[in-house]
N, CA, C and O atoms as a GROMACS GRO file, in nm:
protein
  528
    1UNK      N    1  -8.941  -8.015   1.164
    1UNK     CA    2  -9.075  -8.005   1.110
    1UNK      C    3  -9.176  -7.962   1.217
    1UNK      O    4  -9.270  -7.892   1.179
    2UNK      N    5  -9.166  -8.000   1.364
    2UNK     CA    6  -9.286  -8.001   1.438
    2UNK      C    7  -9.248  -7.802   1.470
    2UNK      O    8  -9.334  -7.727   1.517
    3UNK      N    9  -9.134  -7.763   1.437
    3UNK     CA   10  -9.118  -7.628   1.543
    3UNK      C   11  -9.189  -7.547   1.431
    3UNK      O   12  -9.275  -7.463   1.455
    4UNK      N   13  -9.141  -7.583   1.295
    4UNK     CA   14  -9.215  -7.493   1.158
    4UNK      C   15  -9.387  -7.491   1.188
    4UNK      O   16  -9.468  -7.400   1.170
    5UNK      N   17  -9.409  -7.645   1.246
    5UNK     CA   18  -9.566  -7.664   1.232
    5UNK      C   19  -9.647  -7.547   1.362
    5UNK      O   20  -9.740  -7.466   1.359
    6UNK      N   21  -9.551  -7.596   1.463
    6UNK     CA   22  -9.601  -7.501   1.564
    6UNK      C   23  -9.626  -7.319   1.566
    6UNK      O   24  -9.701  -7.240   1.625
    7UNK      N   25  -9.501  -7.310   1.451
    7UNK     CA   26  -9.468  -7.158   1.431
    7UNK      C   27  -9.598  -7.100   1.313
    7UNK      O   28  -9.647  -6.987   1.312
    8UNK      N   29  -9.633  -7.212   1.222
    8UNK     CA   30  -9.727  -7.138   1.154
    8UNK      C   31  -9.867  -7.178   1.162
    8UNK      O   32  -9.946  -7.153   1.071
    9UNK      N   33  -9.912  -7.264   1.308
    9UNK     CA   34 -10.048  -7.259   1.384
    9UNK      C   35 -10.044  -7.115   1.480
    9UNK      O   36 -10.143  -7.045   1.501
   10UNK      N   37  -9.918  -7.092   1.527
   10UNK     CA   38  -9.919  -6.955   1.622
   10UNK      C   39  -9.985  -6.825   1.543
   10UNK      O   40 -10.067  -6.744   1.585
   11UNK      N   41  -9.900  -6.838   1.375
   11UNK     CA   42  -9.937  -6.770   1.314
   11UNK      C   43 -10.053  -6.722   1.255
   11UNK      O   44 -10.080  -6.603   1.245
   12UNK      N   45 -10.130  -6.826   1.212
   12UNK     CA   46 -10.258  -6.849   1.216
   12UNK      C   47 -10.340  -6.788   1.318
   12UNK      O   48 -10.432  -6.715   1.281
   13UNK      N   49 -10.317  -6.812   1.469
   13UNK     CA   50 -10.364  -6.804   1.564
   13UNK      C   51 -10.439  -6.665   1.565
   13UNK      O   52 -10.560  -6.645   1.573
   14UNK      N   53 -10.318  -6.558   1.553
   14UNK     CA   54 -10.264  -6.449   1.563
   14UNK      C   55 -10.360  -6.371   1.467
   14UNK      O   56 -10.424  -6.269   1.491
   15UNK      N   57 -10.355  -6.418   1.394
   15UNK     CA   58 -10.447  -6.374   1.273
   15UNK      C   59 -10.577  -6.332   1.273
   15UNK      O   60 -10.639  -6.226   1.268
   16UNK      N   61 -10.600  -6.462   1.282
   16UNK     CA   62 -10.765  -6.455   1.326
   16UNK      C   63 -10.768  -6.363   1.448
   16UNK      O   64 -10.803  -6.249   1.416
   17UNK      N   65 -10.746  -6.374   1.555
   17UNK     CA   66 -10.769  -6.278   1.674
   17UNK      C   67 -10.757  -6.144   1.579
   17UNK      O   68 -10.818  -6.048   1.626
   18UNK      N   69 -10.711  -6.127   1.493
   18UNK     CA   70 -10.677  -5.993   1.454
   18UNK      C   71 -10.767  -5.917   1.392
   18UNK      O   72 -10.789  -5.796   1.402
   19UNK      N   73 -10.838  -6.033   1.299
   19UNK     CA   74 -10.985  -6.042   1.188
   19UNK      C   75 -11.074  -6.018   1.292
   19UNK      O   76 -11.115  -5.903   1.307
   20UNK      N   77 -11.108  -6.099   1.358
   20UNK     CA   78 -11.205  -6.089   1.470
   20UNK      C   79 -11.238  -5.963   1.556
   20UNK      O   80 -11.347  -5.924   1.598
   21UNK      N   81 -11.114  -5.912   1.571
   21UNK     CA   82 -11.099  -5.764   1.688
   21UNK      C   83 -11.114  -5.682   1.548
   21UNK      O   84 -11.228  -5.637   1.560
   22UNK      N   85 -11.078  -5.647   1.456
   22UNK     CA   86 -11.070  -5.569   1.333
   22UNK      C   87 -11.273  -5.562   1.312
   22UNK      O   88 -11.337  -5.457   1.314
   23UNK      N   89 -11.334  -5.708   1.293
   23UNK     CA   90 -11.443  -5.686   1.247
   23UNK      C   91 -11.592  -5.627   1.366
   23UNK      O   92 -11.686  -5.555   1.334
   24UNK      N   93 -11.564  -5.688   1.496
   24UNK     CA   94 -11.578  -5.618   1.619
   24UNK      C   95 -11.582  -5.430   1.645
   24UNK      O   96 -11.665  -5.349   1.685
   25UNK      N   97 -11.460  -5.428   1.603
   25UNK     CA   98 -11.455  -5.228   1.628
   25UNK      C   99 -11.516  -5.188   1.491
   25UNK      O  100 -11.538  -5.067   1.486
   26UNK      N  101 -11.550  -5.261   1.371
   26UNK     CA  102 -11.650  -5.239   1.229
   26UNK      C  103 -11.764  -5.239   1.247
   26UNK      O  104 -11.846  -5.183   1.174
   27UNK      N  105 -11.791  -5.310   1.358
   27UNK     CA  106 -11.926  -5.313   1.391
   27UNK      C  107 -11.979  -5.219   1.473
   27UNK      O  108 -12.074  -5.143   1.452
   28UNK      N  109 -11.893  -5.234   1.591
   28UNK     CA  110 -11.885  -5.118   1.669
   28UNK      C  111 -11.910  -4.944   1.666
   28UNK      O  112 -11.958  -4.865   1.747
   29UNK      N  113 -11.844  -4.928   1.514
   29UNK     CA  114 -11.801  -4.794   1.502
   29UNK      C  115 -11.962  -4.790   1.389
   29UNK      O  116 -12.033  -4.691   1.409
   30UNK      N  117 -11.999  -4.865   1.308
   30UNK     CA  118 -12.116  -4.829   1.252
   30UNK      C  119 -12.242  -4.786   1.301
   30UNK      O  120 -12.300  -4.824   1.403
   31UNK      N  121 -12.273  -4.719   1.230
   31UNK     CA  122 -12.437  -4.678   1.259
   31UNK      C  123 -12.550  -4.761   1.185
   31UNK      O  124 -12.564  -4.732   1.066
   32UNK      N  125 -12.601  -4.823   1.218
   32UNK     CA  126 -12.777  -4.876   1.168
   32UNK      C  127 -12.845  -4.811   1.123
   32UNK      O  128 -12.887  -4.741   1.215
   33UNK      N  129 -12.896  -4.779   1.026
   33UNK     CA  130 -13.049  -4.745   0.983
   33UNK      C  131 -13.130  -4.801   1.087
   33UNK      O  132 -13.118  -4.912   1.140
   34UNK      N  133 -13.231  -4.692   1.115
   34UNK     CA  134 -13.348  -4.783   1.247
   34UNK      C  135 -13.450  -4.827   1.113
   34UNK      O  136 -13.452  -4.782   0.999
   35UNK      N  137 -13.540  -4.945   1.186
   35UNK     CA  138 -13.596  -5.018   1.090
   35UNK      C  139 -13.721  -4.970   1.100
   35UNK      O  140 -13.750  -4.896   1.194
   36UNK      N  141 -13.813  -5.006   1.004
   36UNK     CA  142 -13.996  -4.991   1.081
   36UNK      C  143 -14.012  -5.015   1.204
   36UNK      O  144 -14.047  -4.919   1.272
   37UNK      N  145 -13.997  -5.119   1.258
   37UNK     CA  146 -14.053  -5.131   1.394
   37UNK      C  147 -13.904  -5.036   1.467
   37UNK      O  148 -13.909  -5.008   1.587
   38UNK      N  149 -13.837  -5.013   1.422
   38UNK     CA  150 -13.729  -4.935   1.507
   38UNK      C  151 -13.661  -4.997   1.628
   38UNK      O  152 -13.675  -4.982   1.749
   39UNK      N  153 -13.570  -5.084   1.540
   39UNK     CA  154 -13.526  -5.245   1.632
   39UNK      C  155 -13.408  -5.230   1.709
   39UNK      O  156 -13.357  -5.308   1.790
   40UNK      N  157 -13.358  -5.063   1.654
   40UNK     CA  158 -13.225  -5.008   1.773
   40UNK      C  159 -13.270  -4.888   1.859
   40UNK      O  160 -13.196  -4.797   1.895
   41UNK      N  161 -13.389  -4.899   1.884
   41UNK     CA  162 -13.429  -4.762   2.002
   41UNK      C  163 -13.391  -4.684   1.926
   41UNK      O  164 -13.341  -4.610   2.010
   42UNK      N  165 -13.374  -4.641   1.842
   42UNK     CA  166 -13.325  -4.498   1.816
   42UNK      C  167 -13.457  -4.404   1.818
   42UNK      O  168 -13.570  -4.430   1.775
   43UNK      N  169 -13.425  -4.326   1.860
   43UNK     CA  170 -13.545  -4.238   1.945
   43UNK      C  171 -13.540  -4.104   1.826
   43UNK      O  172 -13.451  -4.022   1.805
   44UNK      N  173 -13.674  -4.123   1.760
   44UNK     CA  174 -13.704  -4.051   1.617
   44UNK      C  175 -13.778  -3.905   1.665
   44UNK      O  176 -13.875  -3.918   1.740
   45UNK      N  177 -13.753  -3.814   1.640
   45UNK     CA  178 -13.853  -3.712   1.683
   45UNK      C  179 -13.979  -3.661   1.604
   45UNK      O  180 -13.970  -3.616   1.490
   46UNK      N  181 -14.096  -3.671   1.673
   46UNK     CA  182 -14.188  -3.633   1.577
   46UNK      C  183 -14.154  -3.503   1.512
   46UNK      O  184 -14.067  -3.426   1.553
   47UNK      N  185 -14.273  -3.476   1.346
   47UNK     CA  186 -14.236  -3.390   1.325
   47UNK      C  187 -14.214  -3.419   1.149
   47UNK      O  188 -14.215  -3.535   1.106
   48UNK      N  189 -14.195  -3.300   1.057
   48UNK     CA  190 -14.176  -3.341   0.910
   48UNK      C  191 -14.074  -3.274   0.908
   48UNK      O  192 -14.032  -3.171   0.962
   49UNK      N  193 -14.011  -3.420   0.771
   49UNK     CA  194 -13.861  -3.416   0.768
   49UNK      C  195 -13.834  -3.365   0.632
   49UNK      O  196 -13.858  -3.462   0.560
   50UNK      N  197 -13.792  -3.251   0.545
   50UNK     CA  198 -13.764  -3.284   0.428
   50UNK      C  199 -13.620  -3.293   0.379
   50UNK      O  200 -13.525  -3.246   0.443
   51UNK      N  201 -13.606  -3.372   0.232
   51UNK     CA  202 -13.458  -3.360   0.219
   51UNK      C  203 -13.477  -3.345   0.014
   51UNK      O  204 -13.576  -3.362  -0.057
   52UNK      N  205 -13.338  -3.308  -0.022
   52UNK     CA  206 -13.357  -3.282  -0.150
   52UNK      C  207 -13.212  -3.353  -0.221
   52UNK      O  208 -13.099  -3.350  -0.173
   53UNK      N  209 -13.266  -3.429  -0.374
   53UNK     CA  210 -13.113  -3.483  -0.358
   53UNK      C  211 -13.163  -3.529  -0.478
   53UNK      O  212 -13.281  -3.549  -0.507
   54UNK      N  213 -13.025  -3.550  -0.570
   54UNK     CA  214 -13.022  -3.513  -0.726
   54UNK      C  215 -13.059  -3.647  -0.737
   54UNK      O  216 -13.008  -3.745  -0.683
   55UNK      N  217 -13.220  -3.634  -0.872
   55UNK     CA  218 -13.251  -3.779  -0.933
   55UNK      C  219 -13.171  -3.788  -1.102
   55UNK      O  220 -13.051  -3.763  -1.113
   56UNK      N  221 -13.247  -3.822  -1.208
   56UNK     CA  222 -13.159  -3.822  -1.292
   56UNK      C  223 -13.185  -3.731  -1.354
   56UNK      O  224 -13.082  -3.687  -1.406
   57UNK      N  225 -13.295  -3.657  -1.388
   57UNK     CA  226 -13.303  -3.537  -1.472
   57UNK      C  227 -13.304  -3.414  -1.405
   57UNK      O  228 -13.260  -3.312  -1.459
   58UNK      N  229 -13.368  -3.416  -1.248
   58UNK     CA  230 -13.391  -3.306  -1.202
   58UNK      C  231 -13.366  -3.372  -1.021
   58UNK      O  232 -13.345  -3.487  -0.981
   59UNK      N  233 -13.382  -3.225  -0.940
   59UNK     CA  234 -13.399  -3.274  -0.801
   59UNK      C  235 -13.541  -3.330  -0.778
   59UNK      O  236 -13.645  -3.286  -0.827
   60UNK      N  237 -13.521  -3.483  -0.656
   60UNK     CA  238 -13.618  -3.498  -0.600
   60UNK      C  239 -13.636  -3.478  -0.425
   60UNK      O  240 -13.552  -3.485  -0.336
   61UNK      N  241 -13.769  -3.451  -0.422
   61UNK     CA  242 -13.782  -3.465  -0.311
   61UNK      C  243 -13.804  -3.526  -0.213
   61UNK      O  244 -13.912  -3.580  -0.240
   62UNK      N  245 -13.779  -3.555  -0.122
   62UNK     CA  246 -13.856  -3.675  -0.043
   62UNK      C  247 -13.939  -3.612   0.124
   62UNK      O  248 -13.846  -3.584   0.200
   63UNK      N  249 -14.049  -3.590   0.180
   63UNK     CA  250 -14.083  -3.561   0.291
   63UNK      C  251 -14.169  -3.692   0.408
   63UNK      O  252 -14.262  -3.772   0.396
   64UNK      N  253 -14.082  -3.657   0.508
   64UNK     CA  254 -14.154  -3.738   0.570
   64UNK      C  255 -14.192  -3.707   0.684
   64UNK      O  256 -14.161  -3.600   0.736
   65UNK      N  257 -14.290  -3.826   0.764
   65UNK     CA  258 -14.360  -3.745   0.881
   65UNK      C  259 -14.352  -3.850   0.950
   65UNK      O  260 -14.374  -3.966   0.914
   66UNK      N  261 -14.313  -3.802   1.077
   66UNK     CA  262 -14.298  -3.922   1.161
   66UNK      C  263 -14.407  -3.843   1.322
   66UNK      O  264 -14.429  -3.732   1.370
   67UNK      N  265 -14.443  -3.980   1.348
   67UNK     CA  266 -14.579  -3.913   1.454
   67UNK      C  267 -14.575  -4.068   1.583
   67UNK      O  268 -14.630  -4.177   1.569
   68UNK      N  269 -14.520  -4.037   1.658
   68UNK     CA  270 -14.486  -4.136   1.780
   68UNK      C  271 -14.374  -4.182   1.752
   68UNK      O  272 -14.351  -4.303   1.756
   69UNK      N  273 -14.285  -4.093   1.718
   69UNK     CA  274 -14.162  -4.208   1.701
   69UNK      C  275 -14.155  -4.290   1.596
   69UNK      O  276 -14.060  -4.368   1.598
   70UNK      N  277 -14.272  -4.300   1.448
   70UNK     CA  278 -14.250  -4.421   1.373
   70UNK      C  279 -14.270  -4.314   1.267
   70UNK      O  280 -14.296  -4.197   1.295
   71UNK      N  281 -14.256  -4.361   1.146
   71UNK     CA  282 -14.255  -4.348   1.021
   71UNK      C  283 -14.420  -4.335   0.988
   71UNK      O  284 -14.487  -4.434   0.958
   72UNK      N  285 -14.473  -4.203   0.997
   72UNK     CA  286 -14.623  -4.221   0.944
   72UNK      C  287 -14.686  -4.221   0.772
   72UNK      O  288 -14.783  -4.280   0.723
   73UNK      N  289 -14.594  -4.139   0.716
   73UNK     CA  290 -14.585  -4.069   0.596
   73UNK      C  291 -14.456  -4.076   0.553
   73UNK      O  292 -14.356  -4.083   0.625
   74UNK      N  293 -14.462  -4.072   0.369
   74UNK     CA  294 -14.388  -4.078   0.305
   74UNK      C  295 -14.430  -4.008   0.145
   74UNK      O  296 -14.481  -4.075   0.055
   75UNK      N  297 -14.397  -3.867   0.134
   75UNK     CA  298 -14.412  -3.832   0.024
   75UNK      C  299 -14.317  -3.806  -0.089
   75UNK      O  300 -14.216  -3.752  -0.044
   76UNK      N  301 -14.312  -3.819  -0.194
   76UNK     CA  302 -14.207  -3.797  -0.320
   76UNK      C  303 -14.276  -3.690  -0.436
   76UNK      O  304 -14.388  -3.691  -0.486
   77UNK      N  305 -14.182  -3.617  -0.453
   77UNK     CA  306 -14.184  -3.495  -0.565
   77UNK      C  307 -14.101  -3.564  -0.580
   77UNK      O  308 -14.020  -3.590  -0.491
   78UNK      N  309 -14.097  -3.630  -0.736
   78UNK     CA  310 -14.011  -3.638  -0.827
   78UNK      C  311 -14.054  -3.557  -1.031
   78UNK      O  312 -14.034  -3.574  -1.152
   79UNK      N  313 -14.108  -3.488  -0.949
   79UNK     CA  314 -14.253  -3.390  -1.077
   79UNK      C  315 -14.127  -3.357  -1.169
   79UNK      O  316 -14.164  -3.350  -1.287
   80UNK      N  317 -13.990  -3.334  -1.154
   80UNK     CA  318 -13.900  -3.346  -1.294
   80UNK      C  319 -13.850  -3.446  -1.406
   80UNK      O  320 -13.816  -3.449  -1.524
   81UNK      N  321 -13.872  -3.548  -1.267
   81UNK     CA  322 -13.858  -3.703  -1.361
   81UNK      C  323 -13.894  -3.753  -1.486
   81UNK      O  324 -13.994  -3.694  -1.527
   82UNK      N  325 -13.848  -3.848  -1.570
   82UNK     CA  326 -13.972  -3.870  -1.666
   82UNK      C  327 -14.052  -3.938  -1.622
   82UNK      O  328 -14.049  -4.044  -1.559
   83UNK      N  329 -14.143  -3.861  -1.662
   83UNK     CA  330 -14.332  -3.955  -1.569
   83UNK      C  331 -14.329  -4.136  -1.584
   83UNK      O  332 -14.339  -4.220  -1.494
   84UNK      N  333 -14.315  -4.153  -1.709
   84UNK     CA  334 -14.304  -4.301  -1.713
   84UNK      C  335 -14.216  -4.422  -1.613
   84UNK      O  336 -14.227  -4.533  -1.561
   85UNK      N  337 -14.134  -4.319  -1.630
   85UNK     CA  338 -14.002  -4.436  -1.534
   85UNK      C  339 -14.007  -4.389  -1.393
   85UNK      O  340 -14.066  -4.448  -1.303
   86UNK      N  341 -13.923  -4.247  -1.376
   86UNK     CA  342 -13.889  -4.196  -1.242
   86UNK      C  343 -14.044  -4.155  -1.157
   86UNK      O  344 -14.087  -4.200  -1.051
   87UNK      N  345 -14.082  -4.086  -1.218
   87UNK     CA  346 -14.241  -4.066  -1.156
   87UNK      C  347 -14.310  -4.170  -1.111
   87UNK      O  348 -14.370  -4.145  -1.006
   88UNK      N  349 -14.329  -4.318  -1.166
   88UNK     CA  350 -14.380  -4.411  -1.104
   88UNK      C  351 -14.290  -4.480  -1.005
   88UNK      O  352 -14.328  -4.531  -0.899
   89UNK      N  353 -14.200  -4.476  -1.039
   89UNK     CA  354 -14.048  -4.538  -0.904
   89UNK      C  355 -14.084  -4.459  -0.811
   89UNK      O  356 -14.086  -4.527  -0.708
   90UNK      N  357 -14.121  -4.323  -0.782
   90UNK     CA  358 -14.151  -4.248  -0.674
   90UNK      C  359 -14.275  -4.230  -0.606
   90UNK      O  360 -14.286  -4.172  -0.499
   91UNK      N  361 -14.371  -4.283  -0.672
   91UNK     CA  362 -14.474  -4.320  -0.612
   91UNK      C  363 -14.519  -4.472  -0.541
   91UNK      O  364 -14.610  -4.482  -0.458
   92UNK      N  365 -14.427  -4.596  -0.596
   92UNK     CA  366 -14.383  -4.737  -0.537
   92UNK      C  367 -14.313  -4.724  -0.402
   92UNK      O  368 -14.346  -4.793  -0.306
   93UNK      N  369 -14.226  -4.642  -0.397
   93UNK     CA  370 -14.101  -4.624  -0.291
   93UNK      C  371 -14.174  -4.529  -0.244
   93UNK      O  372 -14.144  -4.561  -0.128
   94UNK      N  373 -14.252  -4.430  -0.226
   94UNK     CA  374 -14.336  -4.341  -0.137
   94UNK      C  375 -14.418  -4.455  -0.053
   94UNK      O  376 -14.463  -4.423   0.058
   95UNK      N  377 -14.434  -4.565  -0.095
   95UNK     CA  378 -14.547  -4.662  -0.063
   95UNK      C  379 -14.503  -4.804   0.036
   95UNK      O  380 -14.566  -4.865   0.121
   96UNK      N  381 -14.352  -4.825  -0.025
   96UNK     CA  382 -14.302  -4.894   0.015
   96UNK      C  383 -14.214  -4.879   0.133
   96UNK      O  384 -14.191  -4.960   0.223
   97UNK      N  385 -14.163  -4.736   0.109
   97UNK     CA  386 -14.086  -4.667   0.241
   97UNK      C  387 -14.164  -4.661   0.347
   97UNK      O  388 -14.121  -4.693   0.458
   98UNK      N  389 -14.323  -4.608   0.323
   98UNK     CA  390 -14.400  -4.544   0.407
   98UNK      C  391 -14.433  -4.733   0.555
   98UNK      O  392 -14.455  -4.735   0.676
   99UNK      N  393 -14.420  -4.836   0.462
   99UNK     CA  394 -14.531  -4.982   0.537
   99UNK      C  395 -14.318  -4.997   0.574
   99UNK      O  396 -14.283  -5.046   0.681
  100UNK      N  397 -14.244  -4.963   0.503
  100UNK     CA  398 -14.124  -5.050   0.606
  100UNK      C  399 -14.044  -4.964   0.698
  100UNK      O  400 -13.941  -5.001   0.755
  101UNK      N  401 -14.103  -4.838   0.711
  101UNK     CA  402 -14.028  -4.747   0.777
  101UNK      C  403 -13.886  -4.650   0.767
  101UNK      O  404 -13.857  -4.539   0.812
  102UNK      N  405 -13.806  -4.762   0.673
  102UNK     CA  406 -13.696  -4.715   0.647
  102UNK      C  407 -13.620  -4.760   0.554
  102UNK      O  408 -13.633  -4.882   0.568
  103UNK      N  409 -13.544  -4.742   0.462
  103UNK     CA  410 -13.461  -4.787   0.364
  103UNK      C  411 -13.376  -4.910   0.344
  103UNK      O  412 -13.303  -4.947   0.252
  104UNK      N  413 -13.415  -4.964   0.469
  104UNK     CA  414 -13.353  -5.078   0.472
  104UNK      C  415 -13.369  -5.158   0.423
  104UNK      O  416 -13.273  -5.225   0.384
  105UNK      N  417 -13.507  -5.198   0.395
  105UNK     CA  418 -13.513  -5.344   0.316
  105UNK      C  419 -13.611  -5.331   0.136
  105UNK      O  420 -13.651  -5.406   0.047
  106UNK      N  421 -13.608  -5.205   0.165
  106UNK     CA  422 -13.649  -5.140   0.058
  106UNK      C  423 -13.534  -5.152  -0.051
  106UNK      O  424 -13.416  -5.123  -0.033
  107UNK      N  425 -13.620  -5.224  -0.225
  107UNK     CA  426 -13.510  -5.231  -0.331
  107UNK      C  427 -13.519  -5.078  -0.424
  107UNK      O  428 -13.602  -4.988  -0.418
  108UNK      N  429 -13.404  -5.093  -0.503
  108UNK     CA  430 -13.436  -4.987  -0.595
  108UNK      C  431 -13.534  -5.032  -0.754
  108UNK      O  432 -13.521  -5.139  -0.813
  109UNK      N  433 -13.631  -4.917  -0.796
  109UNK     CA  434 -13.712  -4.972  -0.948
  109UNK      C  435 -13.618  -4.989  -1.029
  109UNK      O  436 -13.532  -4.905  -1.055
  110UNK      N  437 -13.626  -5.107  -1.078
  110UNK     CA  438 -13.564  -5.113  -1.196
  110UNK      C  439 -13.600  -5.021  -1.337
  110UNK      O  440 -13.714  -4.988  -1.370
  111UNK      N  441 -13.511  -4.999  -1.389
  111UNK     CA  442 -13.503  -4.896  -1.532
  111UNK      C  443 -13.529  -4.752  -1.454
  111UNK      O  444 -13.582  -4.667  -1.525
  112UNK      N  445 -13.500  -4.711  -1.317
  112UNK     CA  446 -13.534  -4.571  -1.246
  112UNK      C  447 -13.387  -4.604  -1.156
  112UNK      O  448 -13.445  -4.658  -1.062
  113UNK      N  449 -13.287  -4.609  -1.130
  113UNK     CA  450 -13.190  -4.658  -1.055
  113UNK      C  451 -13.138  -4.494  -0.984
  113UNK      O  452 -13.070  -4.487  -0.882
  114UNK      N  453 -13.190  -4.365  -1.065
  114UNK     CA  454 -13.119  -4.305  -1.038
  114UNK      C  455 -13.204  -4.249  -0.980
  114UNK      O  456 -13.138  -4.196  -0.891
  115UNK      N  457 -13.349  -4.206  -0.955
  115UNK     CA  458 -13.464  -4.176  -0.941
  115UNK      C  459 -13.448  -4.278  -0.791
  115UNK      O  460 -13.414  -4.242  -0.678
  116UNK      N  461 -13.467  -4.346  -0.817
  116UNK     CA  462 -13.446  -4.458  -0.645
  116UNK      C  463 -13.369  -4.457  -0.566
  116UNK      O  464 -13.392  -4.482  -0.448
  117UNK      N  465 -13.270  -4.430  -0.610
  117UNK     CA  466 -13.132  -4.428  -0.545
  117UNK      C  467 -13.186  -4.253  -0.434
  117UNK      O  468 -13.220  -4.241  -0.316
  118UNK      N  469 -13.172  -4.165  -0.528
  118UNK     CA  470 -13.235  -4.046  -0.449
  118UNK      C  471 -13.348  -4.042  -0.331
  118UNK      O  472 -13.338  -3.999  -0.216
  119UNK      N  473 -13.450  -4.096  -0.392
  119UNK     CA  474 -13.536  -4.130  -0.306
  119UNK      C  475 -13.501  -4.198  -0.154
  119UNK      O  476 -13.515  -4.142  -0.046
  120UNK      N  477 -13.462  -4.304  -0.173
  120UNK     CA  478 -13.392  -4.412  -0.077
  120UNK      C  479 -13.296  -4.302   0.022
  120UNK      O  480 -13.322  -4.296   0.142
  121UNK      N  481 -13.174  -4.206  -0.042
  121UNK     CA  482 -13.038  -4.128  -0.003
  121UNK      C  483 -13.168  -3.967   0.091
  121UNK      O  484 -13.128  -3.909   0.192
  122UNK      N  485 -13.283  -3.938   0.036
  122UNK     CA  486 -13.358  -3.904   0.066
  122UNK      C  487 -13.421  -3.962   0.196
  122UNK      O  488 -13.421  -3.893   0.298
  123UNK      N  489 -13.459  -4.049   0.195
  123UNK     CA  490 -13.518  -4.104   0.301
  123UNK      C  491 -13.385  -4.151   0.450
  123UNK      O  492 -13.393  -4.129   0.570
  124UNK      N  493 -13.328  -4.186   0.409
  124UNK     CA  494 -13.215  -4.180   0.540
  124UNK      C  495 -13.166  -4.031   0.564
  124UNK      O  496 -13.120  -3.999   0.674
  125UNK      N  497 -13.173  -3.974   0.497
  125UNK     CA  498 -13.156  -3.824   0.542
  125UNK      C  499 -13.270  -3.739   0.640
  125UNK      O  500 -13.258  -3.671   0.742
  126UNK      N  501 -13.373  -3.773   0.564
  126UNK     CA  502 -13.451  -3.757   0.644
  126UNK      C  503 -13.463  -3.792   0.825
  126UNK      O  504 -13.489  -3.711   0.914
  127UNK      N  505 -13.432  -3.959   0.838
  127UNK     CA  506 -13.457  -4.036   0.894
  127UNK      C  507 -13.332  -4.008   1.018
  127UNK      O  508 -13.351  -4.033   1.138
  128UNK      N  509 -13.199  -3.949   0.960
  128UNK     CA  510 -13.101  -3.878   1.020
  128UNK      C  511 -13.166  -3.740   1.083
  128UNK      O  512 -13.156  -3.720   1.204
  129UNK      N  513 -13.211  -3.676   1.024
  129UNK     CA  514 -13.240  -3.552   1.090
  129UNK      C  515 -13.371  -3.565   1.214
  129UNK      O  516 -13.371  -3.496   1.316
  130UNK      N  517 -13.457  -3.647   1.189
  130UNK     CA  518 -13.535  -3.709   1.311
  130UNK      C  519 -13.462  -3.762   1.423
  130UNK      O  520 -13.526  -3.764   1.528
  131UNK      N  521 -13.336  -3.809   1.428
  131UNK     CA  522 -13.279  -3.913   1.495
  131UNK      C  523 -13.183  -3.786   1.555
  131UNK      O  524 -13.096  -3.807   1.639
  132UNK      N  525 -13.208  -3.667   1.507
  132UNK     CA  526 -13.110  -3.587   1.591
  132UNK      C  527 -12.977  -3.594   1.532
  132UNK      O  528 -12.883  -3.535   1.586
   0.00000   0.00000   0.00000
């Protein structure tokens, strides 16, 4: 009994070191979104960014302007949308992107999921092409 017990604490052991080194090089190998205050240095270049990317009825746009390194501006053409739903989701998230800098803690409008989603896939694109 004690050699079984020993053999499947080793096993155990083994394991975890394995989870651990596995979730380590996951971390490792990812990239961050930089935040508003831009909490991984990532060094943004001034300058306007645009990007274009399918909402639900039509393309939207998203432009942004970044001026010292931060997030100054945030504009949305979503002028194909339906005005009611997607059109106001793009003027919230123009607003909301613009005070948090980046997509990160930003949600999507509800009843606009597809309209937001763009916007948001918009805005890290953007936020990629600043970042070099």
């Amino acid at each position: 009994m004690p050699k079984r017990f020993l053999r499947n604490a080793l096993l155990m052991a083994v394991v975890t070191v394995l989870m651990a080194l596995s979730l380590v090089f996951y971390i490792h190998n990812t990239n961050p979104l930089p935040g508003g205050e831009n909490p991984n240095n990532v060094l943004l270049l001034d300058g306007v960014y645009t990007s274009v990317q399918q909402g639900y009825l039509s393309e939207v746009t998203v432009t942004v302007t970044i001026s010292s390194g931060m997030v100054s501006d945030v504009q949305v053409d979503a002028s194909g949308e339906t005005p009611a739903l997607g059109g106001v989701a793009a003027a919230q998230l123009a607003t909301a992107l613009t005070e948090a800098g980046s997509s990160a803690n930003v949600d999507v409008v509800s009843g606009s999921t597809y309209t937001s989603e763009a916007v948001l896939a918009g805005m890290d694109d953007c936020l990629a092409q600043a970042a070099g």
